[in-house]
N, C-alpha and C positions, 0 to 999 in steps of 0.2 A: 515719296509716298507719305501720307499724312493720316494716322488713324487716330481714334478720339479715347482719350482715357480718362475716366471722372471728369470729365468737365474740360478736360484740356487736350489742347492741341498738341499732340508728341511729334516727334520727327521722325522717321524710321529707314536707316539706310535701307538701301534697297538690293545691297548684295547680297548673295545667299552663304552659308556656310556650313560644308558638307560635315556632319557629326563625326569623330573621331568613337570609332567603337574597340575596345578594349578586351581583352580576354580574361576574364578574372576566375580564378579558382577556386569552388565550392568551399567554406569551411571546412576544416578538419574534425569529423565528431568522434566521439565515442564508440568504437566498435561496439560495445554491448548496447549503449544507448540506440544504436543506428539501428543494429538488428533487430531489437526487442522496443522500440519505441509504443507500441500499442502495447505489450506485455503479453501474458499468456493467461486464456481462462483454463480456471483453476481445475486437475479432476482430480487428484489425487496428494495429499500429503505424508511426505516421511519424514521422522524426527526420531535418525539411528541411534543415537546415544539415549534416548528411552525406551526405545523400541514403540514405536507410535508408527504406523501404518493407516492412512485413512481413507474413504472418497469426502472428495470437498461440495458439501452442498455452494448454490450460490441463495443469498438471500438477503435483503433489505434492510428494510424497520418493520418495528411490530407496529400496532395501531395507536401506542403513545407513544413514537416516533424516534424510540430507543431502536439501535440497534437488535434483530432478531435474532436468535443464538437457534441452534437445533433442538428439537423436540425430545430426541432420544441423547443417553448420555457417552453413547459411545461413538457420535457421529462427530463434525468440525463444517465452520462454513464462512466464506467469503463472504466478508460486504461488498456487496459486489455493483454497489452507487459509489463505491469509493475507487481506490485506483488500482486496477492488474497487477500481478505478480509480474516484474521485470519492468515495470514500466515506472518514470519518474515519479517518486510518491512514496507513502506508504500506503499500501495493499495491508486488509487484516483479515486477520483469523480466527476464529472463535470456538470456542470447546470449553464444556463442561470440566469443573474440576471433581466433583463428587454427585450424588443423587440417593434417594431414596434408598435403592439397591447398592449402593457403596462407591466404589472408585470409579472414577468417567478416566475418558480420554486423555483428560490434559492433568491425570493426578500426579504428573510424576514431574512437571513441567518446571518446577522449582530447584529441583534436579539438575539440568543445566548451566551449562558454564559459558564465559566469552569464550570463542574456537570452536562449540560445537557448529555442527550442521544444522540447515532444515531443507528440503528437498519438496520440491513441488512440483508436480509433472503436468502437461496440459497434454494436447493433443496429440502434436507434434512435438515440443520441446518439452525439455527436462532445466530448471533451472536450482541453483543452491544458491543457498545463501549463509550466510557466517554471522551467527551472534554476538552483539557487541557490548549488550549490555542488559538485566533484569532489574525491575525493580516491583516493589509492591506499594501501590500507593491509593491510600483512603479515600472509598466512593465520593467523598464531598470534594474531595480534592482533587480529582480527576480532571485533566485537561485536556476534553476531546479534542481542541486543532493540535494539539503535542501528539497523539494517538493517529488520526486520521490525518494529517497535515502534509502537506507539502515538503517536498524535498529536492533537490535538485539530482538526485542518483537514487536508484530503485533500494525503495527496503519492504522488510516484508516483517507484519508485528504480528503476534501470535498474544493473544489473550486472553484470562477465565478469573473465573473468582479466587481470594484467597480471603483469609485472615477467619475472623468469629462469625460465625450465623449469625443476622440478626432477626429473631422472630417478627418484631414490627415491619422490621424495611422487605423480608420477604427474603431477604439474601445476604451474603456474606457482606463482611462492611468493607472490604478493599476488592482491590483488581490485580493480579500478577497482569507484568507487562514486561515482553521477550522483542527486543530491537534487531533487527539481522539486517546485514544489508549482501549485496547481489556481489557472489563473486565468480558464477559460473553460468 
């Protein structure tokens, strides 16, 4: 049999040859990964070692394309264009540290240590997570893909303002930023 390929005449035997199919075994994943691969939406946060109880709003950006933070200062909320709690990523969280009326939700956030907890409950599942690391670092210097960014194993960031008011900029001049990753 003689079929035509670019321009040329090829040869083609003409016996056939039955595929040889194989059984091959799914990768091995990640039991947490496997389970939780979509993650959970968010309804509730607890942060025991402050004693911090919350409901999680979900919410955006505002209309200059910052992240939206809660209106009231005793509330917290999901970016929730960003990535699920449990799911590969960092998932964040946001809460006021102070307000008008004095202490917000996340005054005490500073407070914590590598080892504590954070606890976030969705509908169905209950997930924690283990803090690894805080730091406070200056509004200019902020690096949202380090913040929002990719990870290859679920974490979950919790963040508010810290450091001096600034009158002009409208808000404090740094950001507290609480790193946790998935251990339950």
């Amino acid at each position: 049999m003689k079929t035509e390929n670019v321009g040329f005449d090829v040869d083609v035997p003409s016996t056939s040859v039955e595929p040889v199919v194989q059984s091959i075994a799914p990768p091995t994943e990640n039991p947490i990964n496997a389970a939780l691969s979509k993650g959970i939406s968010p309804k509730t946060l607890r942060i025991p070692a402050i004693d911090v109880e919350a409901p999680v709003q979900h919410l955006g950006t505002n209309n200059l394309g910052e992240m939206a933070v809660p209106d009231e200062i005793d509330e917290v909320s999901w970016f929730e264009p960003g990535y699920n709690p449990g799911q590969n990523g960092r998932a964040v969280i946001a809460g006021h540290v102070d307000g008008l009326e004095g202490p917000a939700i996340f005054w005490d956030l500073a407070e914590l240590q590598p080892g504590d907890v954070i606890e976030v409950a969705g509908e169905n599942d209950d997930l924690t997570f283990e803090i690894y690391k805080l730091e406070s670092i200056p509004l200019a210097l902020a690096d949202v893909s380090e913040v929002f960014g990719y990870t290859s194993s679920p974490e979950l960031v919790l963040i508010t303002c810290s450091g001096t008011y600034n009158r002009e900029w409208g808000t404090r001049e740094e950001r507290l930023v609480v790193y946790a990753k998935l251990i339950n």
